[in-house]
C-alpha positions as CSV (number, residue, x, y, z in Angstrom):
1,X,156.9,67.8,-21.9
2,X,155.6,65.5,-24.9
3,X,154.6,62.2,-24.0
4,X,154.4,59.3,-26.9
5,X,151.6,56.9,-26.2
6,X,151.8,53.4,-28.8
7,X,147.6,53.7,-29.1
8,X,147.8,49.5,-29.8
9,X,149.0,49.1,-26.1
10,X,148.4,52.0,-24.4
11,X,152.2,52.2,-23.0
12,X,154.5,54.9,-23.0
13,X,157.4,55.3,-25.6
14,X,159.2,58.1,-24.7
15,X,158.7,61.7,-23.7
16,X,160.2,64.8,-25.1
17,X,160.9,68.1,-23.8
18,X,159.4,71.3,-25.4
19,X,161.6,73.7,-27.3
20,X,161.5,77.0,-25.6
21,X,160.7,80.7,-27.0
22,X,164.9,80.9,-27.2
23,X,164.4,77.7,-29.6
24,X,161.4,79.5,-31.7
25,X,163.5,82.5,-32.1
26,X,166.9,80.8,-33.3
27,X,164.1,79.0,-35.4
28,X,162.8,81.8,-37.3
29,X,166.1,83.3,-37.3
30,X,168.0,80.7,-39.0
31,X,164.8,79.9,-41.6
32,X,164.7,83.2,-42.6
33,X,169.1,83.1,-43.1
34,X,168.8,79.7,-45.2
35,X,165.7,81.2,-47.0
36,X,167.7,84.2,-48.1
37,X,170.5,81.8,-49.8
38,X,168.0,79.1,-50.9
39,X,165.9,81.5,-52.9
40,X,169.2,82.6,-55.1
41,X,170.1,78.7,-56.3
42,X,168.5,77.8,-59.6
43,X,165.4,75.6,-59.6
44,X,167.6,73.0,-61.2
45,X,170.1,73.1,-58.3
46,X,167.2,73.0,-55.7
47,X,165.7,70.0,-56.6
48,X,168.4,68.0,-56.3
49,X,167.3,68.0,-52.8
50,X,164.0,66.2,-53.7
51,X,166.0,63.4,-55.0
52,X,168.3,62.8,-52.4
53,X,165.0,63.3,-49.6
54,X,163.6,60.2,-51.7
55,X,166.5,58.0,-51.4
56,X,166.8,58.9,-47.9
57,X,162.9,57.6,-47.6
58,X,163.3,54.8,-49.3
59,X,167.0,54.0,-47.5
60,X,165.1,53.7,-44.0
61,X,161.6,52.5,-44.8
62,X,161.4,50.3,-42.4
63,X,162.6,52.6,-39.6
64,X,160.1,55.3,-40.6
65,X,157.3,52.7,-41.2
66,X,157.6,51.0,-37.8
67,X,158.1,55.2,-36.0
68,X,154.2,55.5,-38.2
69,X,152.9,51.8,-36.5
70,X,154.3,52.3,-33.0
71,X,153.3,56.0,-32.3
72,X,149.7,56.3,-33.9
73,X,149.1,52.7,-35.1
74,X,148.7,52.1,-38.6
75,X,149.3,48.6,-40.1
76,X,152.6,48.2,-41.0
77,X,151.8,47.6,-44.8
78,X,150.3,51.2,-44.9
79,X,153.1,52.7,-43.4
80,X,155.4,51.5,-45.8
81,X,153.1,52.7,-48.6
82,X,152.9,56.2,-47.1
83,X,156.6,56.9,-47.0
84,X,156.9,55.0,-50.7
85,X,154.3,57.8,-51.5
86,X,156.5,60.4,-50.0
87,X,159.4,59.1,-52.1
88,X,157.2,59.7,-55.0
89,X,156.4,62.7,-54.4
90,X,160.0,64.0,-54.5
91,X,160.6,62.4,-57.3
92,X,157.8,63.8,-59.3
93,X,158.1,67.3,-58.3
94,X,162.0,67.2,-58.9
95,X,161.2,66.2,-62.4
96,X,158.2,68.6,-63.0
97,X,158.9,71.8,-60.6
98,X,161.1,73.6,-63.3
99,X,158.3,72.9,-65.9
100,X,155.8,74.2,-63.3
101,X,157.5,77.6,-62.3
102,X,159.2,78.2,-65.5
103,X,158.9,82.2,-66.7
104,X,155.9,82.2,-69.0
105,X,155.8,84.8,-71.9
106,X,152.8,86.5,-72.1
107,X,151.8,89.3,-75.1
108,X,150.0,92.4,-73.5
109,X,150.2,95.7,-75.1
110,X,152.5,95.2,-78.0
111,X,155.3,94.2,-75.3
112,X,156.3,90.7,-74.5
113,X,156.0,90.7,-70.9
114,X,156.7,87.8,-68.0
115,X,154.9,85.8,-65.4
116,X,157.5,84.9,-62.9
117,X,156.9,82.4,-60.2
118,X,159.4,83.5,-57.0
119,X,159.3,82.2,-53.5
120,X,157.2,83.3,-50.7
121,X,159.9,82.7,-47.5
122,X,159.3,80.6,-44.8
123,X,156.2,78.6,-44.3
124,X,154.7,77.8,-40.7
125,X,153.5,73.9,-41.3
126,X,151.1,72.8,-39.0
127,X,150.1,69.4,-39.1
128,X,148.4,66.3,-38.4
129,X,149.3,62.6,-37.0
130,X,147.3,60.7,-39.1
131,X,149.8,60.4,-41.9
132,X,153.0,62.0,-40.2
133,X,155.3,61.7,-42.7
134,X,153.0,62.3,-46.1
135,X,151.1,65.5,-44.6
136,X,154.4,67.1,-44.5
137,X,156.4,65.7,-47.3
138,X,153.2,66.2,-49.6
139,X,154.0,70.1,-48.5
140,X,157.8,70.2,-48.1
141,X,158.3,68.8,-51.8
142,X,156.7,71.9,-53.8
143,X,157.9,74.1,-51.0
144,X,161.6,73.7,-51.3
145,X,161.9,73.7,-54.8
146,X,159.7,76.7,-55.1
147,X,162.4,78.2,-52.8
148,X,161.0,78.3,-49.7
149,X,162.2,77.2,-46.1
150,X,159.5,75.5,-43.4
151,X,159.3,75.2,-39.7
152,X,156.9,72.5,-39.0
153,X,155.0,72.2,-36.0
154,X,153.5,68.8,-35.7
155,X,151.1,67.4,-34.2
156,X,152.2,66.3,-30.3
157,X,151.2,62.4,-30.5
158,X,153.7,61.8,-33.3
159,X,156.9,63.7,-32.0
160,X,159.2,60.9,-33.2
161,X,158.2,61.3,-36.6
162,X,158.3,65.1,-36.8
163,X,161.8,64.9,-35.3
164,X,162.6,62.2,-38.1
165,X,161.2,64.8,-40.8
166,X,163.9,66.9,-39.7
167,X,166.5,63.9,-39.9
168,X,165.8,63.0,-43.5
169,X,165.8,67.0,-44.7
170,X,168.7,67.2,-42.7
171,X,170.8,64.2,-44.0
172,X,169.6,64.7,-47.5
173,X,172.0,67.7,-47.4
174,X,169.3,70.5,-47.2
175,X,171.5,74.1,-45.7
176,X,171.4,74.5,-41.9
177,X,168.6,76.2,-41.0
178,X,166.2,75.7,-43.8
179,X,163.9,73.5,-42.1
180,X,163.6,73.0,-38.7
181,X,161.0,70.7,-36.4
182,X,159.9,72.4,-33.2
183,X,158.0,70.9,-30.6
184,X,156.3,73.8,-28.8
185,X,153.0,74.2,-27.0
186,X,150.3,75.4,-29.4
187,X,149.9,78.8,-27.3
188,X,152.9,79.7,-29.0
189,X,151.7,79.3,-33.0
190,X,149.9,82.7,-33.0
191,X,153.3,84.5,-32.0
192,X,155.1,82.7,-35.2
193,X,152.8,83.5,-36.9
194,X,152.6,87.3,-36.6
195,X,156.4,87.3,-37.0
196,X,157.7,89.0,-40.2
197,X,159.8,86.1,-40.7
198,X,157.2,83.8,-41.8
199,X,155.6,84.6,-44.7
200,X,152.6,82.6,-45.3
201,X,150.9,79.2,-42.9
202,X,149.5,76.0,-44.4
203,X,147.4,73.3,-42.3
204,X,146.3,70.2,-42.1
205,X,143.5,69.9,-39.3
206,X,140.3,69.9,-37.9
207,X,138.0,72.5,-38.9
208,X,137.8,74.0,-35.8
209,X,141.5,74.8,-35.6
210,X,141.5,75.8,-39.3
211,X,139.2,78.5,-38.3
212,X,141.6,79.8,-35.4
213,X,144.8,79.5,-37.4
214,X,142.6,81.5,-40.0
215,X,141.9,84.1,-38.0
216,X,145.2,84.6,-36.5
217,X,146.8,84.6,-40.2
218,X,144.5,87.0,-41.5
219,X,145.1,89.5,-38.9
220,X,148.6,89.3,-39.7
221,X,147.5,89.2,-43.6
222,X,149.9,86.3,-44.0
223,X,148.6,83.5,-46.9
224,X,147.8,80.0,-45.8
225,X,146.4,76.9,-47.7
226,X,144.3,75.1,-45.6
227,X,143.0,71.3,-45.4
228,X,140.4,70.4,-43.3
229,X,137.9,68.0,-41.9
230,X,135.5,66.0,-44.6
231,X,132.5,63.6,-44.6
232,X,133.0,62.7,-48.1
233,X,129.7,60.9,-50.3
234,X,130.4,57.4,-52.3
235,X,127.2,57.4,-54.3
236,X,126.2,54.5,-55.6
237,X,123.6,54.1,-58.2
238,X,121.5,52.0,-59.2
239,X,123.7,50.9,-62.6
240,X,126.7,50.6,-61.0
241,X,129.1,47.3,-60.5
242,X,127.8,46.8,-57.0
243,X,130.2,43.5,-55.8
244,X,133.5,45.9,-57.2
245,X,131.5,49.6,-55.4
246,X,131.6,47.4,-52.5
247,X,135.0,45.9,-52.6
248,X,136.3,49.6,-53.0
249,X,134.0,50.7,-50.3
250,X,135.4,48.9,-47.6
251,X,138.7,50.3,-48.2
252,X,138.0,53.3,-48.6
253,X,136.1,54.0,-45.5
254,X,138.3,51.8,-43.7
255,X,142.1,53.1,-45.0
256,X,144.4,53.7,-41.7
257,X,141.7,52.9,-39.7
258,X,139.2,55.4,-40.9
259,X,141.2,57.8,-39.7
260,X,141.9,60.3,-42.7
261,X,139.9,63.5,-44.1
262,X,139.0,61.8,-47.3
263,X,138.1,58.3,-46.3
264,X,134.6,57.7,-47.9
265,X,132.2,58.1,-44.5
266,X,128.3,58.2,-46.1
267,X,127.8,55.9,-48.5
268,X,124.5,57.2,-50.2
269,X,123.0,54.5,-52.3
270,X,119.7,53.8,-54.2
271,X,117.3,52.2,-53.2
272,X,117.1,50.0,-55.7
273,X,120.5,48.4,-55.1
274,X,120.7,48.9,-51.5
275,X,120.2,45.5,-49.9
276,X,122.5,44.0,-52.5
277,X,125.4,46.6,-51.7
278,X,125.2,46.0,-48.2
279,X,124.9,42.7,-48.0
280,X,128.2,42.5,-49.5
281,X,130.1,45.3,-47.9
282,X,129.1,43.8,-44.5
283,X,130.6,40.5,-46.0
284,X,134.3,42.6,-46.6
285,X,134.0,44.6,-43.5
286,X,133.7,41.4,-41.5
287,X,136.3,40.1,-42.9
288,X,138.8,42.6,-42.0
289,X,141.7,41.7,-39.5
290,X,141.4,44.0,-36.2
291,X,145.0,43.1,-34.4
292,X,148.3,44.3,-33.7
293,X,149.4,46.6,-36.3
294,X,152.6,45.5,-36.7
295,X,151.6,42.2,-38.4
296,X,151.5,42.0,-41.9
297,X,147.5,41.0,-42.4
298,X,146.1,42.9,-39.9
299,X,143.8,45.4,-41.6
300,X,142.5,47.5,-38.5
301,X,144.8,48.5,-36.2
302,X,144.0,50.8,-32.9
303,X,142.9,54.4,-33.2
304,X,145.6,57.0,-32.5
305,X,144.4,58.4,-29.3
306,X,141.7,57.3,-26.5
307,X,140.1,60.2,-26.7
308,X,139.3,59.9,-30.3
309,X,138.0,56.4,-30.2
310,X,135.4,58.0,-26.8
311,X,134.2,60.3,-29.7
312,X,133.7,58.2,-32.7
313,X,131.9,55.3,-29.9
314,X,129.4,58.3,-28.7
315,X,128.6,59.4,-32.6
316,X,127.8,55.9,-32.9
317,X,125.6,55.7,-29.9
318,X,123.6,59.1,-30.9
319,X,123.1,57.3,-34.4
320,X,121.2,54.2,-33.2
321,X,119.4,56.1,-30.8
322,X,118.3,58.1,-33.3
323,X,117.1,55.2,-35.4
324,X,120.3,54.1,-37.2
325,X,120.7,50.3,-38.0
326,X,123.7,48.7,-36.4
327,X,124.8,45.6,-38.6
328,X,128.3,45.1,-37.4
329,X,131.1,46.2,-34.5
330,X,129.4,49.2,-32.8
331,X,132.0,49.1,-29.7
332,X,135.7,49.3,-28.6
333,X,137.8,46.0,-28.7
334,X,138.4,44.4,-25.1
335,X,142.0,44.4,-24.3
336,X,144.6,46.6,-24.1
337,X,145.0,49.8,-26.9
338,X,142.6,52.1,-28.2
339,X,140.9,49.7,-30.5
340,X,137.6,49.7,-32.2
341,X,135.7,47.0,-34.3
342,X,135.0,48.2,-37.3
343,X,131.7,49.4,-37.8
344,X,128.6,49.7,-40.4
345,X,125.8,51.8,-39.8
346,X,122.7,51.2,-42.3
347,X,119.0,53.2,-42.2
348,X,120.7,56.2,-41.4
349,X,118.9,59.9,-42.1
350,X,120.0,63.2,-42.7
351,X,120.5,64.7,-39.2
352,X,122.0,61.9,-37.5
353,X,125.3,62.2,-35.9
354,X,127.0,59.9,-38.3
355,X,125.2,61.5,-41.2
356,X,126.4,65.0,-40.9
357,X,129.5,64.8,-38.6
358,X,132.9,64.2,-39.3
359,X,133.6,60.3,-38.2
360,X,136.9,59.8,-37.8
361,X,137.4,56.2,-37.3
362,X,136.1,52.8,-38.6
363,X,132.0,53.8,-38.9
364,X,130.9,53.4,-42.1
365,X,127.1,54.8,-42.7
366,X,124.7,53.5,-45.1
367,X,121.8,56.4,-46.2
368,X,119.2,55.4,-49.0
369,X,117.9,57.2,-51.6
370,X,115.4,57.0,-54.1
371,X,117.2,58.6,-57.2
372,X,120.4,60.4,-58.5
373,X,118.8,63.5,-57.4
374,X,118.5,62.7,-54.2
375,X,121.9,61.3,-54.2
376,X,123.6,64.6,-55.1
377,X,120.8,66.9,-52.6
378,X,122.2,64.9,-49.7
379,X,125.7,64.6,-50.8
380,X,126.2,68.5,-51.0
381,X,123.7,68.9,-48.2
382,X,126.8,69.3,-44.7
383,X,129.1,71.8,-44.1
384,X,132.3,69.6,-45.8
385,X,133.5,69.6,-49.6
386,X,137.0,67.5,-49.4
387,X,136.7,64.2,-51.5
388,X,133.4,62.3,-53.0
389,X,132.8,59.4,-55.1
390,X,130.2,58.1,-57.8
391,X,130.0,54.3,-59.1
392,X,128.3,54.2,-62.2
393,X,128.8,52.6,-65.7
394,X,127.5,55.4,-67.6
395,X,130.2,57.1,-67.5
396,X,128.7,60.1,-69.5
397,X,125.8,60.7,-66.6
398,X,128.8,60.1,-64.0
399,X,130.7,62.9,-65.4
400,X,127.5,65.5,-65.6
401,X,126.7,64.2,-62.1
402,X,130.4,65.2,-61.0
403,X,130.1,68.8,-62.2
404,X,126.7,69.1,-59.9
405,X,128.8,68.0,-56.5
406,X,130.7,70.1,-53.9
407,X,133.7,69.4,-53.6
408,X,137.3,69.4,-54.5
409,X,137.2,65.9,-56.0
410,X,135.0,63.3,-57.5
411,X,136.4,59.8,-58.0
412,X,134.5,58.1,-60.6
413,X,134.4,54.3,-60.2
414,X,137.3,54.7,-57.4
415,X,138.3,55.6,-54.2
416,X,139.4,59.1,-53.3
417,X,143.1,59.2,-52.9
418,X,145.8,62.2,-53.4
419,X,148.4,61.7,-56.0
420,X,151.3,64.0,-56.3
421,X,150.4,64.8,-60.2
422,X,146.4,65.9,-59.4
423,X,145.7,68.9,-57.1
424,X,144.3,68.4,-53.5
425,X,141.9,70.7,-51.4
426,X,138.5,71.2,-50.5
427,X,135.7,74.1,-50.6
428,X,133.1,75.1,-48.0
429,X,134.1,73.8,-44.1
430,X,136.8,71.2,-45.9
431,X,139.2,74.7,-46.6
432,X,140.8,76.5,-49.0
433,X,143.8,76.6,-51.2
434,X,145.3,73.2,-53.1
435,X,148.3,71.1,-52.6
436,X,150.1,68.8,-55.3
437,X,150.1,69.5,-58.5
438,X,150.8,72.4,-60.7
439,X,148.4,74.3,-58.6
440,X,149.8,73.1,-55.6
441,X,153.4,74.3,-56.1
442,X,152.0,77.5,-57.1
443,X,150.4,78.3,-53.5
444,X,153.5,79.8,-51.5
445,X,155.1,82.0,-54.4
446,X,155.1,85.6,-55.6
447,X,153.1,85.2,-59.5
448,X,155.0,88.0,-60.6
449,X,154.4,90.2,-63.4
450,X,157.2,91.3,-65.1
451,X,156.3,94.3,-68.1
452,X,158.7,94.7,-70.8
453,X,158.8,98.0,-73.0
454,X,160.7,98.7,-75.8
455,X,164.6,99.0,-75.4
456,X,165.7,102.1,-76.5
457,X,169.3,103.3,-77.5
């Protein structure tokens, strides 16, 4: 049994019984059946189904937005963004997924020969609540239109919304079978896994269960792309339009609650310029609206789970122990939900728990430096390499800086965000593989080479 808990009151929604082993195998059965067929229609057929997923999304926004706010609580504004964004997304890739897997010609030995870009099968989708709709669509999109078929097994907090995902492939005319939502207790992902009927695994997650799923799809030597946890830098030096760094800042750390692998979480920033950026990202931060999420100015709604507010309150505690400044919130909300004020952390060193620790939630920390060197030595100095950030107006050193950081992204003068037309991943601890893009479409097909010799008669 799957329970559904609204985190901004703390009260049942509804509860939802498991699918069974039966269900898993009809699953995989029935995937592999729509796969076979799928696979055969030209790409120009099969992304007619990316169009009609994005009227679908845009058809019931307001349904899906208000599934997002009342089981993990964003603010209603962002949940309409996010299935907008997934809308995009099909839109974009039905335009440029026949561009992307077209044959290309390739000269090699005197023969024209072919790379040919043909579908994997059916991908295992494990994913997250913190954007329940997007973290699937995001993969779904390339998937499909490559020629693949999906089960998705989602993450248990959000089973309205994984049901739903189901409801919009399903209406948007997608063949029985092809994709199919299972709620299942995650003992059962390793058998899935291991069966010849799925053909490769991608994940969004923690890095601990990253590293699990990795294991278990290596022994079966099945491909996965996987996305993982992040502590990302936003550098900000000493030349850089501090009043708009720290207008940025405070939405980027503080995006669907801080909740998200790329939301900016150390803000590394020189000495020099310190006190001034501060001073005014404390100003926005206070300024933010904590409150029911369903209201249209309310910034900071509750944090998905109990137990993940518990964890981000203790990494906060351990950081001002350890001699971390606390300038703002620094405590759960009184009332009812699983809110937590929105908190800035300043005087922070390498070592402390919000220094080198994945935060999820609304805890910005401030650590000074002298220089740019000591900028990019701390910002490649953890275990994570998802997203980063640099704010300078030089944009030449900006750009040479961005070649010397870890990571899958740098944002100059901006906040890290994914966009359907740039590829999306991370190196070290943050995972492997990319989404989105050209790159991204590219991740769950066969890059075929096909060798042409001379006809003769």
């Amino acid at each position: 049994m799957i329970t559904s808990i609204n985190p901004a009151t703390g009260q049942e929604i509804a509860r939802f019984d498991l699918h069974t082993k039966d269900d898993v195998e009809q699953a995989l059965s029935a995937a592999a059946a729509a796969q076979a067929a799928w696979r055969e229609k030209d790409i120009s057929e099969r992304v007619k189904l990316l169009t009609s997923i994005a009227k679908v999304l845009r058809a019931n926004k307001d349904r899906y937005a208000d599934m997002i706010v009342r089981e993990m609580g964003k603010p209603i504004v962002e949940a309409e963004a996010e299935i907008e964004k997934c809308a995009f997304n099909c839109d974009f890739y039905a335009e440029a997924a026949p561009r992307f897997l077209g044959d290309e010609k390739v000269e090699a030995n005197a023969s024209e020969s072919l790379v040919v870009f043909d579908p994997l099968g059916v991908v295992l989708a494990i994913m997250p609540w913190n954007y329940p709709f997007w973290q699937f669509f995001r993969f779904a999109a390339p998937a499909f239109a490559a020629g693949n078929g999906s089960i998705l097994k989602h993450a248990n907090n959000v089973p309205e919304c994984a049901l739903a995902c189901e409801e919009i492939v399903r209406e948007a005319g997608a063949p029985e079978g092809l994709f199919k939502t299972l709620l299942i207790d995650h003992k059962l992902i390793e058998g899935m896994i291991n069966d010849d009927r799925i053909a490769a695994v991608t994940l969004t997650g923690s890095t601990e269960v990253g590293a699990i799923v990795a294991g278990q799809a290596g022994k079966a030597l099945k491909k996965q792309v996987l996305e993982l946890g992040g502590s990302d830098p936003f550098i900000v030096l000493e030349d850089a339009d501090i009043d708009e760094a720290a207008k940025v800042a405070v939405k980027a750390r503080f995006t669907n609650v801080g909740q998200s692998c790329i939301n900016a979480k150390r803000f590394i920033v020189v000495d020099s310029i310190a006190d001034r950026f501060v001073e005014a990202f404390v100003k926005g931060v206070k300024e933010l609206k904590v409150g029911d999420p369903t209201e249209r100015d309310t910034k900071i709604g509750p944090m998905a789970r109990g137990n993940l507010r518990d964890t981000l309150h203790e990494q906060v505690e351990r950081t001002v122990t350890a001699g971390g400044k606390l300038l703002t919130g620094g405590k759960p909300a009184e009332g009812p939900g699983f809110f937590y004020l929105p908190t800035v952390l300043d005087n922070v060193e390498p070592g402390m728990a919000a220094a080198c620790e994945e935060t999820f939630g609304p805890a910005a920390a401030i650590i000074r430096v002298k220089n740019e060197d000591e900028a990019i030595k701390l910002a490649n100095s953890i275990e994570f390499g998802l997203g980063s950030a640099i704010w300078s107006k030089n944009i030449t050193r900006a750009r040479k800086l961005a070649r010397r950081i870890e990571a899958g992204a740098v944002f100059i003068n901006g906040m890290v965000a994914s966009d359907p037309r740039l590829p999306f991943g991370g190196i070290k601890k943050s995972g492997y593989g990319r989404e989105l893009g050209s790159f991204g479409i590219r991740e769950f097909v066969n890059i075929k080479t096909v060798w042409i010799g001379p006809a003769k008669s």
